[in-house]
N, C-alpha and C positions, 0 to 999 in steps of 0.2 A: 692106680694110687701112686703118690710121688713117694719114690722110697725114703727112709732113714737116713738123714745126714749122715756123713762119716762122724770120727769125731774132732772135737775142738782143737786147735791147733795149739799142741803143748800136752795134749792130754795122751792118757796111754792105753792103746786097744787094750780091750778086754781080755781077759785070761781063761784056758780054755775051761774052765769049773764056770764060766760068769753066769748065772742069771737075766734071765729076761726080764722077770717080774718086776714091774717098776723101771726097766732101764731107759737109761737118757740116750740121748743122739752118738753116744758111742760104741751101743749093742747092737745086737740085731737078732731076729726074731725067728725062729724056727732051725734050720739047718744053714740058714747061710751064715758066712764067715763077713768079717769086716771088710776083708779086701772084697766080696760081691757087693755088699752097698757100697764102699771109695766106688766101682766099677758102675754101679746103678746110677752114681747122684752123677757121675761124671758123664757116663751115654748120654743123658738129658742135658747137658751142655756140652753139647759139640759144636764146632764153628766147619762148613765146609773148607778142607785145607785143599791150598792147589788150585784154588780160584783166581788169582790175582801173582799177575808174569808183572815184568819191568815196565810193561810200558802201562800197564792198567796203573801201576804205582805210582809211578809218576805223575799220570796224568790225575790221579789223587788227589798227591800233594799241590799240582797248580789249581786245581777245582778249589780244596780250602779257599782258597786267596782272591780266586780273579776277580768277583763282585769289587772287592777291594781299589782296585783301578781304575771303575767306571766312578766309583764317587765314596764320600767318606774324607781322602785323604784333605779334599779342597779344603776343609774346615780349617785344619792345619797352617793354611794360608793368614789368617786371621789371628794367628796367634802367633808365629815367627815371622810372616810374610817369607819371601821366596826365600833368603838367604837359609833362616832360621828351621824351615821345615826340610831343604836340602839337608843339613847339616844333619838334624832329628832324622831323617827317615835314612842318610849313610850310615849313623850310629845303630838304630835299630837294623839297619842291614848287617853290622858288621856283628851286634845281638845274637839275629838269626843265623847269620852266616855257622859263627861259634856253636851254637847250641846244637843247630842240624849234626853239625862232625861228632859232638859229642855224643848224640842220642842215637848214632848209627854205632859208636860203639855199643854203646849197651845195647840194643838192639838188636845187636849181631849174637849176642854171648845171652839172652834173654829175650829171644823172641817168641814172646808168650801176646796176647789181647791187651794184658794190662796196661802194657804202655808205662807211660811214665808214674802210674802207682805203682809199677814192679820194679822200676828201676829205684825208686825212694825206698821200697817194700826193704830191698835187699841192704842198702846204705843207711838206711834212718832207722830202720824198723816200721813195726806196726803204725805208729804214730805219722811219723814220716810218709808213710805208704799212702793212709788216710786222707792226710792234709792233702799230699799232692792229687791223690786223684777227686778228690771233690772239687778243690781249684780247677781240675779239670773240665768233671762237669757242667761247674756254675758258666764256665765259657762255651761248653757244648750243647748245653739246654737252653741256655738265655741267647744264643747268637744267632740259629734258626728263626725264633719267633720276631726277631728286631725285621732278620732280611725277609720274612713272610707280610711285613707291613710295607717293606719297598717293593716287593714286587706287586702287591696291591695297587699302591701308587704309580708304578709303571704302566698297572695293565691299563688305570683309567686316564692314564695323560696320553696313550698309546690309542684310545678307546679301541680295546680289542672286546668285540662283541658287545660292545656299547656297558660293561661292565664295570661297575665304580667299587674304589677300594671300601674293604668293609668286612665281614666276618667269612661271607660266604665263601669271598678270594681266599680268605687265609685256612679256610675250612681245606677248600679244595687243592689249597697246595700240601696240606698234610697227608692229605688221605690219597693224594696223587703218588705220594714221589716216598713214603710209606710203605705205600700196596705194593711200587717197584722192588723196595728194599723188600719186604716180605717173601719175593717170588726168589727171589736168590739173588748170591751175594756179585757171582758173574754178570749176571744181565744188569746190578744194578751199577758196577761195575764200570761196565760199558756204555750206560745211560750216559752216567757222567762226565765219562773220557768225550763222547759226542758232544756233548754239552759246552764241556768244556772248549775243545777246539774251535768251534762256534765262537764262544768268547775269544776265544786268544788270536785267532784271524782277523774277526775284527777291530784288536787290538793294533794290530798289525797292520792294516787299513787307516785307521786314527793318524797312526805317527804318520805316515803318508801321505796324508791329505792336510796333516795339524804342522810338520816341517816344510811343507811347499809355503805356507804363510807365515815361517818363525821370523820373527824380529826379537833380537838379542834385549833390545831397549825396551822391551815389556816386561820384561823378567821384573825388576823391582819398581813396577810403576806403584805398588801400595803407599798412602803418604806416613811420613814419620811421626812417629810420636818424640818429641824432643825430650819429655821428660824418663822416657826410659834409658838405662844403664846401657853404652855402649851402641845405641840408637845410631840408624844410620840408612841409606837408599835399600843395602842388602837386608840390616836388619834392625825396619824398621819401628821392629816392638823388643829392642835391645836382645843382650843376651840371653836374659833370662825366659825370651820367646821362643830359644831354642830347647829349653827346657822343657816349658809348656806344649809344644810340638810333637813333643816324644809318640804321645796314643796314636796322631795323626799318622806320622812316619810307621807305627805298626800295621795301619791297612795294607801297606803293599805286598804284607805279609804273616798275617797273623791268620793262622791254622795251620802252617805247613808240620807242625811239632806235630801232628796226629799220624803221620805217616806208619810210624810205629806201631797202634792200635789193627794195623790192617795184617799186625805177623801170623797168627794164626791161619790166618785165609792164605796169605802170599806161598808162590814156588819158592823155594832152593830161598829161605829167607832170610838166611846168615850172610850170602850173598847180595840177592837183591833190593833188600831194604836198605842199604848204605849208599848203593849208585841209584835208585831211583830219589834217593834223600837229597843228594847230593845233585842230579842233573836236574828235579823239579827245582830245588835251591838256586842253581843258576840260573833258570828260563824267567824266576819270580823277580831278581835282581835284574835284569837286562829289560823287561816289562815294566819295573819298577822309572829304571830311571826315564826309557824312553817315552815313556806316559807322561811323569811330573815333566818334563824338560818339555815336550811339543805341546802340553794344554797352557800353561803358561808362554811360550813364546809364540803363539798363535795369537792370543788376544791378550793376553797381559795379564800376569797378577791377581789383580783387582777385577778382573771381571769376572775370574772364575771361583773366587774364593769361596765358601758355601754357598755355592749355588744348588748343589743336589746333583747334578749332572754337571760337571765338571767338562766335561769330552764335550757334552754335544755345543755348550756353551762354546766353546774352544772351536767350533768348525760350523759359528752362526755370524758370518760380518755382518753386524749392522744387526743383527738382532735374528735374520733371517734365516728359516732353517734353507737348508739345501741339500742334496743328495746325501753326503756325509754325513751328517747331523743325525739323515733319520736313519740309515745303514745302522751307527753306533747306538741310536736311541734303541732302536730292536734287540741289538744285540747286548746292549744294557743287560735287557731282562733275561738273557742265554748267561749272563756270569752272572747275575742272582740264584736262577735258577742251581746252576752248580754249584753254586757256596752251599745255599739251602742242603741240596741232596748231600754233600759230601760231609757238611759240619752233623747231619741226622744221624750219617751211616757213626760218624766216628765217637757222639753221644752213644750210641745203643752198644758200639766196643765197650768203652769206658764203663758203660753200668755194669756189664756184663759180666764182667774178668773181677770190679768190686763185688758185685753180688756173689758170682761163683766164689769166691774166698770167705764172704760170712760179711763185709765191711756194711753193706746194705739185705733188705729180704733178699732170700736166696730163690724165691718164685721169680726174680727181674731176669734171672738168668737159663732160665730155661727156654731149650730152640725148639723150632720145628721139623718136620720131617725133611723139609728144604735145607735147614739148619741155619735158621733165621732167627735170633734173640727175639723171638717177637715181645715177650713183656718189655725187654729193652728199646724196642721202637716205639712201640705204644704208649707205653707209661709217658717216657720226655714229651710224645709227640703230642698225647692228649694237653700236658702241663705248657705246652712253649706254645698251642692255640688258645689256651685259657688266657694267656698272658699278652699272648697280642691281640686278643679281640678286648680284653679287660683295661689294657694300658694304653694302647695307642700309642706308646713312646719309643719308638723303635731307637733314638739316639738314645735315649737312656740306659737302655737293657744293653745297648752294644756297647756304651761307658761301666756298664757293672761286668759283661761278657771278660771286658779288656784288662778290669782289676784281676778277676779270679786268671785271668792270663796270665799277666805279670805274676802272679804267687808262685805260678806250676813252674815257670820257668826256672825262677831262683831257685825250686828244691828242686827241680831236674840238674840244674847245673852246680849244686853243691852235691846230689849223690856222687856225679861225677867227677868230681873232686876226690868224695870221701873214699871211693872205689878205689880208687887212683892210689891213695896213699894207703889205704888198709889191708887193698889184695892184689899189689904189682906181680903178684904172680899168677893172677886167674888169665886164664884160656880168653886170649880176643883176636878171634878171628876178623876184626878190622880194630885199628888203632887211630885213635884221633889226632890230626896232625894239632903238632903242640903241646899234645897231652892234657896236663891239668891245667896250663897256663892260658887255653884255651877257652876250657870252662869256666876259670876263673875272670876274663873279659867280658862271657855271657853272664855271670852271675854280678859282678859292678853293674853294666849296662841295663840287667832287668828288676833290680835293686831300686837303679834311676829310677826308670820305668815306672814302678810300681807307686813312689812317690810322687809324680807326673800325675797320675789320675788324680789326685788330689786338688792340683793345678787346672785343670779343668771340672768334672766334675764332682764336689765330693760327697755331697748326696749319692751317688753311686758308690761311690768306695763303701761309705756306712752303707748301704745296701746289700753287698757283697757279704761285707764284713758279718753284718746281722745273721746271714743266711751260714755263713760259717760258722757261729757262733751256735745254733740249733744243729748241724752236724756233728757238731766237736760234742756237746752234750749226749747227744744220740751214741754217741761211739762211744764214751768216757764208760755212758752207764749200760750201754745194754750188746752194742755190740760187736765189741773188741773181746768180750767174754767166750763168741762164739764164734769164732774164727775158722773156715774151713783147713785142715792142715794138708789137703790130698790137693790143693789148689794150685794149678803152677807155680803160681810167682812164692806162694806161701812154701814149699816144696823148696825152690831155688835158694829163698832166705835159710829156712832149718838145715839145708844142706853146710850152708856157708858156716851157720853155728856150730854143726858138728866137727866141721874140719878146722874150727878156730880151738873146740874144748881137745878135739886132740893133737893140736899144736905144742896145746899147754902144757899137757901131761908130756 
């Protein structure tokens, strides 16, 4: 039987005269004491610690990302042309770049699952806490089921096993790469980092084959529109192209912020969550650029611009595949593959660390004897198949994925701010180069950002938005009232109130 919740955070353990009879989630029932159910509700969400060293870390954070590379950003092309999506995808670099340094801080000084609902938890409050890890989720539940409809697509332009995209692919990617997260957090771990590598070799391959045929003079072969602002050969859908470009320039990078979620699991995590943050951060930007620069200078602009495949387009003269082509068409689907696995594992953190605190049910949060969230794999996993075999719209769900991104970003990088000025004196075992001035470049930039999905699609944003809106009610009225207070992150916040009320005094 699932024991007795602790109780509510704010509320005050029972007194030892208390009653049973009738009592709510803050008694307990026969001889035990409060501290054995905190102990009971807590055994039942354990996360295996010590699974995940620096290089599993890493190879993480470029799994988030790599599908990113092989296609997505070409779209981009179409809305700033070359100049304008350069520009957008430096500025989002220089977003991410910011944000990573800041969230290794907290990270280091608050390495709890929650991630960036515990870094809000602590600087926002309750509220704050909420908002930022739901914006999380909507990016970690919706992002999976878009790439479960490309890899679909991949497997039947691939005909691997003469199988066509369709429910059953997307069935079988769930229940594939699921089962692995299930059997434990090491092996799935390791799945990934292989995966990964795969992808990133290949990538590495691309530029090889895509810079033996660059010509400089393809870069802005797109034609100009004359009546746009500022319009020109680079940028041929004016300034305000580079604006529009923004979502595009976040594929080369968007998921690396989850690194964080893996603190419970990682070694020596005050340590190695800041250099695996940081060196996945670097290999993402050196990927980033030598991918955009050699698919474009290979064939030009205009030929790769939403094509879907970008790369293979880039290493077809004349239309014709060739060795290349199909080398990277394969390994395509080895960085889908990774995205998929890595953005699942880092949804089922996220629920997990909010359900153990009271923000969602607190059944999402209970592990296995492996010590595998499994309601936190299962639940998103059943929801993100429902949704791509229901929508088909895999761009879509990845334009509402990118809103609720842009949300998390900005309250990640305004707790960092508020941290900064409210407790210069807390314990940080790493320090953000820059400090606040840091986070406050990530937070303008993901500010833009967030107004950018607009620009492209805004039917997603009111998507997004909609879906926020039925959280924010859920929480208002039911359950911010029942808040876990034995919960890390909820623990790290009350700790911080106590040492502000006795400041006071």
């Amino acid at each position: 039987m699932e024991p007795r919740p602790p109780p509510p955070a704010g509320s005050a353990p029972p007194g030892p005269g208390s009653s049973t009879a009738g009592a709510g989630p803050g008694t307990t029932a026969g001889p035990g004491t409060t501290s054995d159910v905190q102990d009971a509700y807590l055994e039942r969400r354990t996360l295996r610690r010590g699974s995940a060293g620096p290089l599993l870390l890493t190879g993480l954070g470029v799994a988030y990302v790599v599908s990113g590379d092989f296609s997505g950003w070409d779209a981009g092309l179409s809305e700033g042309g070359f100049g304008g999506l350069a520009v957008a995808a430096a500025l989002m670099g220089l977003m991410y770049t910011c944000l990573v340094f800041a969230l290794a801080e907290m990270a280091a000084f608050l390495p709890t699952a929650g991630g960036g609902y515990g870094f809000a938890r602590r600087a926002l409050g309750t509220w704050g806490g909420f908002l930022t890890g739901t914006a999380i989720l909507i990016e970690y539940v919706l992002a999976p089921a878009a790439i479960s409809l490309f890899i679909g697509e991949y497997v039947e332009s691939l005909d691997l096993f003469g199988l066509e995209s369709g429910w059953p692919v997307y069935l079988a990617c769930f229940t594939l790469f699921i089962g692995i997260h299930l059997w434990g957090v090491g092996e799935a771990l390791r799945f990934s980092l292989a995966v990964t590598a795969v992808a990133v070799v290949a990538l590495v391959i691309f530029a090889g084959a895509a810079l033996a045929e660059f010509d400089a003079g393809s870069l802005d072969d797109i034609p100009v529109d004359e009546d746009a602002f500022g319009a020109g050969s680079w940028l041929p859908f004016g300034v305000l192209g580079i604006w529009a470009a923004f979502p595009f320039g976040m594929w080369f990078f968007l998921g690396v912020e989850g690194v964080p979620l893996a603190a419970e699991e990682a070694r020596d995590p005050v340590r190695t969550l800041p250099r695996a943050m940081a060196a996945a951060m670097g290999i993402l930007l050196l990927l980033a650029l030598v991918t955009f620069v050699a698919a474009c200078g290979a064939r030009g602009s205009a030929a790769v611009a939403s094509t879907g495949d970008p790369l293979v387009e880039a290493l077809r003269p004349g239309g014709e595949a060739t060795v290349w082509s199909r080398i990277v068409n394969y390994a395509g689907l080895a960085g889908l593959v990774a995205s998929f696995f890595s953005l699942v594992y880092a949804g089922s953190r996220q629920l997990f660390a909010l359900s153990r605190a009271g923000y969602l049910p607190r059944f999402l949060s209970l592990t296995s004897r492996r010590k595998a969230p499994y309601p936190g794999l299962l639940v998103p996993g059943a929801l993100g198949f429902t949704l791509a075999a229901w929508s088909g719209d895999g761009a879509r769900m990845l334009n509402v994925a990118v809103f609720g991104a842009t949300i998390s970003y900005a309250l990640m990088a305004l707790s960092h701010i508020v941290l900064r000025r409210r407790e210069p004196g807390l314990h940080r075992p790493y320090r953000t180069p820059g400090g606040a001035v840091t986070s406050s470049v990530a937070l303008v930039l993901a500010c833009a950002a967030l107004v950018a999905t607009f620009l492209v699609d805004r039917d997603a944003a009111f998507i997004a938005l909609g879906v926020y809106g039925v959280a924010l009610v859920y929480f208002a009225v039911y359950s911010r009232h029942r808040l876990v207070a034995v919960a890390p992150e909820e623990e790290f916040a009350a700790l911080a109130a106590a040492e502000a009320e006795l400041a006071r005094d």
